[in-house]
C-alpha positions as CSV (number, residue, x, y, z in Angstrom):
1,X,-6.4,19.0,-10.5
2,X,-4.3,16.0,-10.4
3,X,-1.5,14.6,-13.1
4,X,-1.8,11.2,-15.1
5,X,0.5,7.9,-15.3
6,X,0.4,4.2,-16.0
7,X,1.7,0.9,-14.9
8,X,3.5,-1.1,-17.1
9,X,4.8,-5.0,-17.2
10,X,6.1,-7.4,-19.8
11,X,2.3,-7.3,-21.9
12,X,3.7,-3.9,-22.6
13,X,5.7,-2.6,-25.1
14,X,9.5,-1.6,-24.4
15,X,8.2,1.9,-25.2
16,X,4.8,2.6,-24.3
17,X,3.1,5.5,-25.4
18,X,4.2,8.4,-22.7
19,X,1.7,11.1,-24.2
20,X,-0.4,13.1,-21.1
21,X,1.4,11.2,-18.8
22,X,3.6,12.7,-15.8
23,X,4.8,8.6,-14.1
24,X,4.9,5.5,-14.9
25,X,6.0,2.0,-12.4
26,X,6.9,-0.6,-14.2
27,X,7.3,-4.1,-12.8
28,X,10.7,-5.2,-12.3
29,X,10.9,-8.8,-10.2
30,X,8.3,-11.6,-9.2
31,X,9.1,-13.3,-6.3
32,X,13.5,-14.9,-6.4
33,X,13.4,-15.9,-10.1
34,X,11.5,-13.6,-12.2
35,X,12.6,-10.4,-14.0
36,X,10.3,-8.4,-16.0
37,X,12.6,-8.7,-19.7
38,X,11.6,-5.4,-20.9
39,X,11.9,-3.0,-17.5
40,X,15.3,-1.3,-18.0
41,X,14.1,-0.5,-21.5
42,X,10.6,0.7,-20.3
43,X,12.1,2.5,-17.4
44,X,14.4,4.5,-20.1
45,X,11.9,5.6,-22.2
46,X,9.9,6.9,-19.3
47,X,12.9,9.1,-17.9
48,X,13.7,9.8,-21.3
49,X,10.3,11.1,-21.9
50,X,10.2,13.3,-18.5
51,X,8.5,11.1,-16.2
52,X,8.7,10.1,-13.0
53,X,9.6,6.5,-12.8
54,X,8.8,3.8,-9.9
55,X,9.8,0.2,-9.9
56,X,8.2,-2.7,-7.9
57,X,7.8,-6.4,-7.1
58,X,5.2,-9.1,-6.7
59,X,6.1,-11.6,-3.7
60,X,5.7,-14.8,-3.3
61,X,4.9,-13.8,0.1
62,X,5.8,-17.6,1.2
63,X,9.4,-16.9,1.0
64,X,12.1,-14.8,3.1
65,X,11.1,-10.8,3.0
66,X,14.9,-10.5,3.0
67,X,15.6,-12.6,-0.1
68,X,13.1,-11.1,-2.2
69,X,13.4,-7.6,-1.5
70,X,17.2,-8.5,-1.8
71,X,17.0,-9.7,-5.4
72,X,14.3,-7.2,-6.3
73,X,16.5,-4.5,-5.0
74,X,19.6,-5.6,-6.5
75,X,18.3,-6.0,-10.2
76,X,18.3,-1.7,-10.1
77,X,20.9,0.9,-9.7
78,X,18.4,3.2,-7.9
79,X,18.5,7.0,-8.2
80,X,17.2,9.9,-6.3
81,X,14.1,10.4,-7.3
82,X,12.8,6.6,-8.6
83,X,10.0,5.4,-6.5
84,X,10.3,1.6,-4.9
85,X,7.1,0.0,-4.3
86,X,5.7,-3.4,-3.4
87,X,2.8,-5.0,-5.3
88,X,1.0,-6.0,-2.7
89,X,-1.7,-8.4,-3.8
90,X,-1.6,-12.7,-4.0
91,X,-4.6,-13.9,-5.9
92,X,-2.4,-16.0,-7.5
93,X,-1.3,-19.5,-6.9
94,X,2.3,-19.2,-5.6
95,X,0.3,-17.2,-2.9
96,X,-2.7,-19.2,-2.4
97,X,-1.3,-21.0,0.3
98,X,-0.2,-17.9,2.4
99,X,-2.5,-16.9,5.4
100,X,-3.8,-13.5,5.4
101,X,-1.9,-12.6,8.9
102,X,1.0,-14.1,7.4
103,X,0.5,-11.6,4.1
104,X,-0.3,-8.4,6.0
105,X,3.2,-9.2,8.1
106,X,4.7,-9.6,4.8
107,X,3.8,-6.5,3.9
108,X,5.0,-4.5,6.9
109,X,8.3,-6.5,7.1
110,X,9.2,-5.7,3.2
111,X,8.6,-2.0,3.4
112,X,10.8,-1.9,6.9
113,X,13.5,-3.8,5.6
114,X,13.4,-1.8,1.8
115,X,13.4,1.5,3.6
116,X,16.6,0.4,5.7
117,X,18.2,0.1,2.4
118,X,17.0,2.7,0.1
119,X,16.6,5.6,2.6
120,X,17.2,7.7,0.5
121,X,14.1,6.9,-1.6
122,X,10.3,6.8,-1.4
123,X,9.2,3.1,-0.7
124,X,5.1,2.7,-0.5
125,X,3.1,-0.3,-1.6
126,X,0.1,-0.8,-4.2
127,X,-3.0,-2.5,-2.9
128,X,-6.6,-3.0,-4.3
129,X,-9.4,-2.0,-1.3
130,X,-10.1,-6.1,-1.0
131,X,-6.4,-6.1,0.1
132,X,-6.4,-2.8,2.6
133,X,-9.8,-3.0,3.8
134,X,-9.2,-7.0,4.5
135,X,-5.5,-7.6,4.8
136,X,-4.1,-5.1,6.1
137,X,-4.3,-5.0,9.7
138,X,-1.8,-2.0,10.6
139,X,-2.8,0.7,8.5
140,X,1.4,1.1,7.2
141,X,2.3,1.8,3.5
142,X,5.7,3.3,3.8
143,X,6.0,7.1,2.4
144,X,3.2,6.4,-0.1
145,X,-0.1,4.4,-0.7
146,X,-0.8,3.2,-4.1
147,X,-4.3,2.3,-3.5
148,X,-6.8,0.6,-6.9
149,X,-10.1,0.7,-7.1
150,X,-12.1,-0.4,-10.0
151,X,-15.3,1.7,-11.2
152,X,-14.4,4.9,-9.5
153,X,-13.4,8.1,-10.8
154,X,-9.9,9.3,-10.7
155,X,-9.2,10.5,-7.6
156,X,-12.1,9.1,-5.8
157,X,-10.6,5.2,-4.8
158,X,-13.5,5.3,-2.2
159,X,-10.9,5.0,1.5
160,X,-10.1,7.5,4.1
161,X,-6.4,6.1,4.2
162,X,-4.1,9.1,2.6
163,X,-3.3,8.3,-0.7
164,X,-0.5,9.4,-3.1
165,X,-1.7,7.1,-6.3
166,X,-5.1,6.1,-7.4
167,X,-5.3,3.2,-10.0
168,X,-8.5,3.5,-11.5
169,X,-9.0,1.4,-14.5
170,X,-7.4,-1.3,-16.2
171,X,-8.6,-1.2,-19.4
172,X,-5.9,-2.3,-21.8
173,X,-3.4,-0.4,-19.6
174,X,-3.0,0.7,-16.0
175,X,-4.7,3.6,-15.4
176,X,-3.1,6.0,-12.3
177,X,-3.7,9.4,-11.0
178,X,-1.9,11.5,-8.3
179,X,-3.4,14.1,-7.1
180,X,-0.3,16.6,-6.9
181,X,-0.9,19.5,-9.2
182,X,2.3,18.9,-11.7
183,X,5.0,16.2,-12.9
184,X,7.9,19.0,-11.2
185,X,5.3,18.6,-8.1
186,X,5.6,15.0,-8.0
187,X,9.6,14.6,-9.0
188,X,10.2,17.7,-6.0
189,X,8.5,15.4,-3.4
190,X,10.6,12.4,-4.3
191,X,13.6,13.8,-4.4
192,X,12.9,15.9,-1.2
193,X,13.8,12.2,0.8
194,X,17.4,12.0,-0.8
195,X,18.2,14.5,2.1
196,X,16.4,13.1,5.6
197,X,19.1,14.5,7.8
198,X,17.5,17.7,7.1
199,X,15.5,18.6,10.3
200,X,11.8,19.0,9.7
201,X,11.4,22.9,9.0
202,X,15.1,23.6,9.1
203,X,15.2,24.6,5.8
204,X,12.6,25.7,2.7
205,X,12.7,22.5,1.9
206,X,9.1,20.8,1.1
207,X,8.4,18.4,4.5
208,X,7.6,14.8,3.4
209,X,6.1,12.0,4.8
210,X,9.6,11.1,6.4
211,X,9.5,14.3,8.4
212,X,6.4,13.4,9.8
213,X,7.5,10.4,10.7
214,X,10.0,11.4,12.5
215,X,8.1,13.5,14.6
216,X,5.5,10.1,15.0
217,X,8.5,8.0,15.9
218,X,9.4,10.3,19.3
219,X,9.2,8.4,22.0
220,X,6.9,10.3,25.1
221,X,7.0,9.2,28.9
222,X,3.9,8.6,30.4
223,X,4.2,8.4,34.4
224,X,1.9,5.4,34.8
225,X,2.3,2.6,31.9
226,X,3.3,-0.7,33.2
227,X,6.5,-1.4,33.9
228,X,7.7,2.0,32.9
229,X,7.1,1.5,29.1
230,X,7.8,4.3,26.9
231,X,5.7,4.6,23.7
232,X,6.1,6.6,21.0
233,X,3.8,9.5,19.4
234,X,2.8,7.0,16.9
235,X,1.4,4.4,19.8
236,X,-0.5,7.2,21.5
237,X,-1.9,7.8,18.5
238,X,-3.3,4.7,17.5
239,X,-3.7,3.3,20.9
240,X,-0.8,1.6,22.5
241,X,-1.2,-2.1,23.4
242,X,0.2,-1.6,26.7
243,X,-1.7,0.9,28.1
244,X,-4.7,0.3,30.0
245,X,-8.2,0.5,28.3
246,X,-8.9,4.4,28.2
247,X,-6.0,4.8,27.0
248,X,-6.5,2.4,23.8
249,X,-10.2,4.2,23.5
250,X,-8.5,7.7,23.4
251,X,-5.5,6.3,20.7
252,X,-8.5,5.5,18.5
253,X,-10.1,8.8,18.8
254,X,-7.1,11.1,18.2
255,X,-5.6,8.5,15.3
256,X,-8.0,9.8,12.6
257,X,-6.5,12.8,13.5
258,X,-3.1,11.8,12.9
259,X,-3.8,10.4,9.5
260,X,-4.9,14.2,8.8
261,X,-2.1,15.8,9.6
262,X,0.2,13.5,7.9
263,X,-1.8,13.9,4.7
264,X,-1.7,17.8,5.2
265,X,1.4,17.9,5.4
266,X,3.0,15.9,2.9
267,X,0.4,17.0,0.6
268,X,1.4,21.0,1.6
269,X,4.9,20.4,1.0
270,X,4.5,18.4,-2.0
271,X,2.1,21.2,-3.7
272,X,4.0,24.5,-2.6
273,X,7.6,24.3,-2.2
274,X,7.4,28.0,-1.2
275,X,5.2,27.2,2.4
276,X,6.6,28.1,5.6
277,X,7.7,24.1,6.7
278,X,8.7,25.5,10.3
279,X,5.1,26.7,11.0
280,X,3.2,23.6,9.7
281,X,5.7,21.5,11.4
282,X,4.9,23.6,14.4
283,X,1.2,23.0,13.9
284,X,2.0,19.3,13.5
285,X,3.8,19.5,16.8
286,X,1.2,21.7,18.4
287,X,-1.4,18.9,17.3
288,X,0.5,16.1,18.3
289,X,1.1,17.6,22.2
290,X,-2.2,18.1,22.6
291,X,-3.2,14.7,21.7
292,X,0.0,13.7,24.2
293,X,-1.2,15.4,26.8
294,X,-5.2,14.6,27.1
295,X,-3.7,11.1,26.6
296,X,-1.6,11.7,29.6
297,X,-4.1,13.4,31.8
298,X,-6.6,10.0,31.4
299,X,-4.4,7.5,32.3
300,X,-2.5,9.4,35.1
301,X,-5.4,11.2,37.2
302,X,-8.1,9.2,38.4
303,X,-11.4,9.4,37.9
304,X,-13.6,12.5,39.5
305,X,-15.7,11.7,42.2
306,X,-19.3,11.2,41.1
C-alpha cells in the first residue's frame, strides 16, 4: 500500500499529466541565478488537481548556504502544507570542484538554516544511495528523506535510513512513491508541523517527526563526562564525541534503535490520526530512558572485579 507522485522541472510541461498521482516536487531554484520558468504554473496545476506539492533547489554547494537557501526561499510564498526540500546531489560541473566533506556540511547547514525559517513546514532532502551511503556522514535529512534508487521496486530503495519518498525510476518522468496509505494521509502529516507548539501527545493530533525531535533534542546529565558536558538524547544515541570509549560503543548500539522509533512513530501518526499519541510518545519516552540509563550506568560505575 503506498500512494504515487512525480518530480517535475523545466523538461516538463506547465501541466503535467496529474492522473494516479497523490504529490508532485517540482524544481524551483538552481544555485543564486536560476529559476525553473514553469514552477508556479506546475505548482498550480498540482494543487489544483489535489496534490500534495513540494518545492526544492539544486546548490551550487560552493557558495554561501545562506544566500542560496535565501533566494530559493524567497522565490515562494510558502503555505501550510508545501513540502521544502533540497536536491542534494553535484555530479555536475558547478559542483565538481566541491569536496565531499565540504557537500555533506552543505547539506546539514541548508536544512538547519531552512528549518529556522519555515518552521512551520516540512524541510527533508532528496539523495540517490551514491550520495547517502558515501556523502553523507551524519545520517540528518530534516523531517523527511527523499531517497532514489535506480532498478528497485517501489518502496524497496534498498537503505535502513527511514524513508518518507522513494524515487524509483526515471524513465521519461520522475517516478516517486510514499509509503503512507492515502493523499489525505500525506497532506495530514504535512500540515500536522504548521502547529509545533503543540506538546507531543497533548492533543489527538498525529505526532511527527518534529515531536520526535523534540524529545531527541533534551539535553540529559551524565555525572561523569568531561568537564561537566551535557549531551542531549540524540548524542547518547548515536554516540557522543565526548564521552569516553564505552560510551561511543553503547551510542552505536542503541542508535539503530532510535532510527526505529522515529520511523514508528512518524509513520503511526501519519497513517492513523485516531492513535493514542500520548501512549506512543510514552513508549518513545520509555525507550529513550532506558537507553539513557544503561548509557549512564557504563560510564559512571566502574568495572566489576574479575
Amino acid at each position: 500500500m503506498g500512494i504515487w507522485g512525480e518530480d517535475w522541472a523545466s523538461y516538463q510541461s506547465a501541466a503535467p499529466d496529474t492522473s494516479g498521482l497523490s504529490f508532485a516536487f517540482v524544481k524551483v531554484t538552481e544555485g543564486t541565478g536560476y529559476v525553473n520558468p514553469e514552477w508556479q504554473s506546475q505548482r498550480d496545476h498540482a494543487k489544483a488537481n489535489g496534490l500534495v506539492w513540494g518545492g526544492y533547489h539544486y546548490p551550487h554547494m560552493g557558495a554561501s548556504v545562506q544566500t542560496e537557501a535565501d533566494f530559493f526561499l524567497s522565490q515562494v510564498a510558502w503555505k501550510p502544507g508545501d513540502l521544502v526540500c533540497l536536491d542534494w546531489e553535484g555530479y555536475d560541473a558547478a559542483n565538481a570542484g566541491v569536496s565531499r566533506s565540504q557537500q555533506a556540511a552543505y547539506k546539514d547547514a541548508f536544512l538547519h538554516y531552512v528549518k529556522g525559517k519555515l518552521p512551520h513546514n516540512p524541510v527533508g532532502v532528496y539523495a540517490n544511495v551514491d550520495y547517502w551511503h558515501n556523502v553523507d556522514t551524519t545520517g540528518y535529512y530534516g523531517d523527511f528523506l527523499w531517497i532514489a534508487t535506480a532498478g528497485l521496486p517501489a518502496g524497496q530503495p534498498g537503505i535502513s535510513a527511514p524513508w518518507l519518498f522513494h524515487q524509483y525510476s526515471a524513465a521519461s518522468v520522475d517516478h516517486d512513491y510514499c509509503h503512507l496509505a492515502s493523499t489525505q494521509a500525506l497532506r495530514d502529516w504535512a500540515l500536522a508541523f504548521a502547529s509545533p507548539s503543540t506538546p507531543p501527545g497533548g492533543t489527538d493530533m498525529p505526532m511527527t517527526p518534529a515531536d520526535v525531535q523534540l524529545l531527541l533534542n533534551t539535553r540529559v546529565p551524565l555525572a561523569k563526562l568531561p568537564g561537566g558536558y551535557v549531551p542531549s538524547v540524540a548524542e547518547l544515541l548515536n554516540g557522543s564525541k565526548t564521552a569516553d570509549d564505552q560510551l561511543a560503543a553503547l551510542g552505536k548500539t542503541v542508535s539503530a534503535q532510535g532510527a526505529a522509533i522515529t520511523a514508528l512513530v512518524a509513520q503511526l501518526g501519519a497513517q492513523h490520526p485516531g492513535v493514542d499519541t500520548a501512549a506512543v510518545v510514552a513508549a518513545v519516552q520509555a525507550a529513550i530512558a532506558a537507553a539513557v540509563v544503561h548509557v549512564d550506568v557504563a560510564v559512571t560505575q566502574p568495572p566489576a572485579a574479575p
